[in-house]
C-alpha positions as CSV (number, residue, x, y, z in Angstrom):
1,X,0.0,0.0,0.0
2,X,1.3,3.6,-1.2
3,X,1.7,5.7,1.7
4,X,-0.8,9.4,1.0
5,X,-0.9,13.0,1.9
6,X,-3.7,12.9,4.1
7,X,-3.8,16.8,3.8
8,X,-4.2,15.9,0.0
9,X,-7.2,13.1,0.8
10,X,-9.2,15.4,3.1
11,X,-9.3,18.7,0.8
12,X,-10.3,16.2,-2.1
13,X,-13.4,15.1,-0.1
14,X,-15.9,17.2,1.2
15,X,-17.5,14.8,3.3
16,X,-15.5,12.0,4.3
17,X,-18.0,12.4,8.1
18,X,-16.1,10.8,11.0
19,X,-12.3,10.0,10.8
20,X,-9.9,8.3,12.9
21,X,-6.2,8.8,12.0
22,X,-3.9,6.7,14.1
23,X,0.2,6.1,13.9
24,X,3.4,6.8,15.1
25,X,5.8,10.1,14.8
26,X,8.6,10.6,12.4
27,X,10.9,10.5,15.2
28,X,9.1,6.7,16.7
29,X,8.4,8.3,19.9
30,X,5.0,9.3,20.0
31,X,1.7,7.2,19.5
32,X,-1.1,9.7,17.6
33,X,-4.8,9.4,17.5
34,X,-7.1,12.2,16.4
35,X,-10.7,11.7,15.4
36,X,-12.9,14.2,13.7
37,X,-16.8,15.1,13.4
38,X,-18.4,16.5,10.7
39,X,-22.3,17.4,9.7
40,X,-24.9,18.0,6.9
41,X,-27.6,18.6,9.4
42,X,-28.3,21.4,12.0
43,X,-28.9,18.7,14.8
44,X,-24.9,17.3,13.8
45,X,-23.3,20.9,13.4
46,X,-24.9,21.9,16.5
47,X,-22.0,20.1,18.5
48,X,-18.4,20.5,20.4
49,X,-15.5,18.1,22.1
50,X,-15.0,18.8,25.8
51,X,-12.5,16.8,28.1
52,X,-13.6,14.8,30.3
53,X,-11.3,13.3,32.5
54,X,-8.3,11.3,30.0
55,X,-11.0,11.5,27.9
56,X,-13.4,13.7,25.7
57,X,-17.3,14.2,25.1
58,X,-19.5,16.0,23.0
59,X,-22.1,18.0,23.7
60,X,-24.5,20.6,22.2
61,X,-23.2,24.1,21.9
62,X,-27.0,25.2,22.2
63,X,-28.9,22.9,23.9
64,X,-32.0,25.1,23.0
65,X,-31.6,23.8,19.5
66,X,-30.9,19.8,20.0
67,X,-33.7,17.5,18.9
68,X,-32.1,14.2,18.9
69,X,-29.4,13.2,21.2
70,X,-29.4,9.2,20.3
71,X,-26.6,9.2,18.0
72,X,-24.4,12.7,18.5
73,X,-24.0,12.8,22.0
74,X,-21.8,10.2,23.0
75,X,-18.0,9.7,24.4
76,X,-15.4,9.4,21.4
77,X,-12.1,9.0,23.3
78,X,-11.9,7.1,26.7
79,X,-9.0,5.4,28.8
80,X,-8.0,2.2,30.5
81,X,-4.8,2.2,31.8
82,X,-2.7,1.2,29.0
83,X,-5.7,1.3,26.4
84,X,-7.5,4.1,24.4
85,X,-10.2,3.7,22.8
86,X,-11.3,6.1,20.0
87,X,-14.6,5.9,18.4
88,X,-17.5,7.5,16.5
89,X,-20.1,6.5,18.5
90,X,-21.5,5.2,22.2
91,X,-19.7,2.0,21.3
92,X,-16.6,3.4,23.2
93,X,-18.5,2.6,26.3
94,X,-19.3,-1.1,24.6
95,X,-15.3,-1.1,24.1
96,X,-14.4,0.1,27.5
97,X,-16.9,-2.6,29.5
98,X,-15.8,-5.2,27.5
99,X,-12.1,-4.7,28.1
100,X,-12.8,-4.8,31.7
101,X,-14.3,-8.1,31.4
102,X,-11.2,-9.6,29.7
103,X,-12.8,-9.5,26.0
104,X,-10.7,-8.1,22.8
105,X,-11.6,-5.3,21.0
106,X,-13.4,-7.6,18.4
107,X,-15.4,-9.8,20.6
108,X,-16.2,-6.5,22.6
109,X,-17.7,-5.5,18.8
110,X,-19.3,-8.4,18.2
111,X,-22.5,-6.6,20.2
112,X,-22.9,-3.8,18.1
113,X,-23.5,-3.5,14.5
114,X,-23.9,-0.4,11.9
115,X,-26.0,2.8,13.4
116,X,-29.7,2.4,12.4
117,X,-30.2,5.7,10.5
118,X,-31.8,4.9,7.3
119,X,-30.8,5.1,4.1
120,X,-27.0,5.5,5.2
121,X,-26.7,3.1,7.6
122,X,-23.6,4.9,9.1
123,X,-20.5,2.4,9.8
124,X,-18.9,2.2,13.4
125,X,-15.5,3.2,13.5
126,X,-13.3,2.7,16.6
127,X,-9.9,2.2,17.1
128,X,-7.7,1.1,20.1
129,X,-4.2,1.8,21.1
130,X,-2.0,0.0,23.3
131,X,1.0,1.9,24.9
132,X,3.3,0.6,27.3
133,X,6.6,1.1,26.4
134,X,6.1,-0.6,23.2
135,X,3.0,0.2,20.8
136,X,0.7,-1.7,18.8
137,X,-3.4,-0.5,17.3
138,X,-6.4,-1.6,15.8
139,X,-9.3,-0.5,13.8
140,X,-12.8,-1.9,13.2
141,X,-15.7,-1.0,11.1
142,X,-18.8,-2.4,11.3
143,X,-20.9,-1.2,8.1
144,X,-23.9,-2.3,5.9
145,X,-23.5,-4.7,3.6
146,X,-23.8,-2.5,0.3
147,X,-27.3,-0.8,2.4
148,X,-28.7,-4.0,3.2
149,X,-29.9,-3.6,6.7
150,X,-30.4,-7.4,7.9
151,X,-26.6,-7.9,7.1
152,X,-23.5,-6.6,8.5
153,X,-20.2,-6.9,7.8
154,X,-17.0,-7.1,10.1
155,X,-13.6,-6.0,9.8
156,X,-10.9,-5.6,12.1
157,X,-7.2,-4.2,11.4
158,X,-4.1,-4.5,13.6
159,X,-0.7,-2.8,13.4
160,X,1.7,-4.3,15.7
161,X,4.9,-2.0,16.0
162,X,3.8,0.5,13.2
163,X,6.6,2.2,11.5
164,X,8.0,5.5,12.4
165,X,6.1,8.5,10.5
166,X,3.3,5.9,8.8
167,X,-0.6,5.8,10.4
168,X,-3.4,5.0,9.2
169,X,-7.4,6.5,8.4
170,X,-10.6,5.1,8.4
171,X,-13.7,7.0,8.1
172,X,-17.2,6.6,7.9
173,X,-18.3,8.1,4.5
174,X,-16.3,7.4,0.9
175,X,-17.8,11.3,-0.1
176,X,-21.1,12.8,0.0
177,X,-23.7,11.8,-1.5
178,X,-28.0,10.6,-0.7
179,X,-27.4,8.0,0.6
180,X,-24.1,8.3,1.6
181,X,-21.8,5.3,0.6
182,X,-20.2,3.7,3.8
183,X,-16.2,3.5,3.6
184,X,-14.7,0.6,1.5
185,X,-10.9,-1.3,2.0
186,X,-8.5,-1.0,4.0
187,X,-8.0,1.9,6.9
188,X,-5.9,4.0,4.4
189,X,-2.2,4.6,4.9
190,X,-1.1,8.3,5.8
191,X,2.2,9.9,6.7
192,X,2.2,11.1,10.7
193,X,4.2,14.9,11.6
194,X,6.5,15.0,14.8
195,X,4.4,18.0,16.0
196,X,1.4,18.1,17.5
197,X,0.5,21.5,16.9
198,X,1.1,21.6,13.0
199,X,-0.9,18.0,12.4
200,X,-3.7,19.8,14.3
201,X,-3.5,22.3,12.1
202,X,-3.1,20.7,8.5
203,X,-6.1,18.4,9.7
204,X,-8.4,21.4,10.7
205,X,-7.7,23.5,7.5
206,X,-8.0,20.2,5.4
207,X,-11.4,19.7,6.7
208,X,-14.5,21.3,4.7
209,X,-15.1,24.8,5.6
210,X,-18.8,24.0,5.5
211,X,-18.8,20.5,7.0
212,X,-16.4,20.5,10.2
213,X,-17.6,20.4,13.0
214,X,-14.6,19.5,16.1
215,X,-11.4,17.4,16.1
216,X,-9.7,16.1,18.9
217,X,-5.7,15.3,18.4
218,X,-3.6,13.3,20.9
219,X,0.4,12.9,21.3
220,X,1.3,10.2,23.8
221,X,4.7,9.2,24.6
222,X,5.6,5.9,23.9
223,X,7.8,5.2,26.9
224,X,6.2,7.4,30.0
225,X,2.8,8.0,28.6
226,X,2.7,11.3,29.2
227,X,0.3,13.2,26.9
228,X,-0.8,16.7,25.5
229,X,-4.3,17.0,23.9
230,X,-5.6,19.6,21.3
231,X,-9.2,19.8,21.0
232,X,-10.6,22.5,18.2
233,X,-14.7,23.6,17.8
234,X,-16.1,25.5,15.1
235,X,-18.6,26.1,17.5
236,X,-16.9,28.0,20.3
């Protein structure tokens, strides 16, 4: 697989709706994991990222204007000791219980299936990295199979000791559309920046003016796992 400018394949798609970018620095030291939101809908743009605890939430910027909470409001990023678990939907919490019951990240899936939103039957993306000294991830999505609701269809990725400046990107969406196509292949494979600040950045400004909506980045040392966050709302 070609490594790609993920700058390049997020300003060529205007709608690519949840991502999860995970991989390693340039210089091997850091683990990254970011995760973005985006929207077509009031309800979906009507959203920000707020820590909460290691972790983050959303909530509604105006709760005045919220008319369905079931599939927006939710915790993307949680921790368990050596485990994060980043994902675009209450399934984090399906993740996290099913760690703590001695399950894997797959069988911990194997409960949930696609979201039930007709006609896109939006994937589940989550991904789960492992730091403690040494580094290893995975990715799953759980998605329709080609819109038929009464099937779904399970795949699960796992980079054990990724290379140094390589990471991978998965999202729910291959491009806008009605109904929007789920995401097809393999997580794709992207090049990683040693700075936290400047990934933030290219990702934010990469994003579609119209469509963002928040992004959450995260730098963890490999060896200490020490950490710095960078969370960024349209809505602030």
């Amino acid at each position: 697989m070609n490594l790609i400018s993920l700058k390049d394949d997020l300003k060529n798609n205007c709608y690519p709706g949840r991502g999860i970018v995970i991989g390693r620095t340039p210089d091997g030291t850091k683990a990254v994991s970011a995760y973005f939101i985006m929207g077509r809908s009031e309800n979906s743009r009507n959203r920000v990222f707020v820590e909460d605890g290691e972790g983050i939430r959303t909530q509604a910027f105006d709760p005045a204007r919220l008319t369905d909470p079931s599939l927006i409001i939710y915790a993307p990023v949680r921790v368990l000791g050596n485990e994060t678990i980043v994902t675009n939907g209450d399934q984090t919490d399906t993740v996290y219980e099913g760690l703590t019951k001695g399950l894997t990240f797959e069988q911990s899936l194997r409960s949930r299936r696609f979201e039930p939103d007709c006609p896109n039957y939006t994937p589940r993306i989550s991904g789960l990295l492992h730091v403690d000294g040494g580094f290893y991830y995975a990715m799953s999505i759980l998605k329709s199979n080609h819109g038929n609701p009464d099937s779904c269809n399970r795949y699960t990725f796992t980079y054990e000791n990724p290379a140094a400046g390589e990471g991978h990107f998965i999202h729910t969406y291959l491009h806008d559309g009605n109904p929007l196509k789920s995401f097809e292949g393999e997580p794709r494979l992207v090049g990683m920046d040693d700075d936290i600040d400047t990934f933030t950045k290219m990702i934010w400004e990469s994003l579609n003016e119209e469509n963002k909506v928040s992004l959450f980045v995260r730098y963890m040392d490999i060896k200490t796992r020490s950490y710095e966050t960078r969370i960024v709302n349209k809505n602030q």
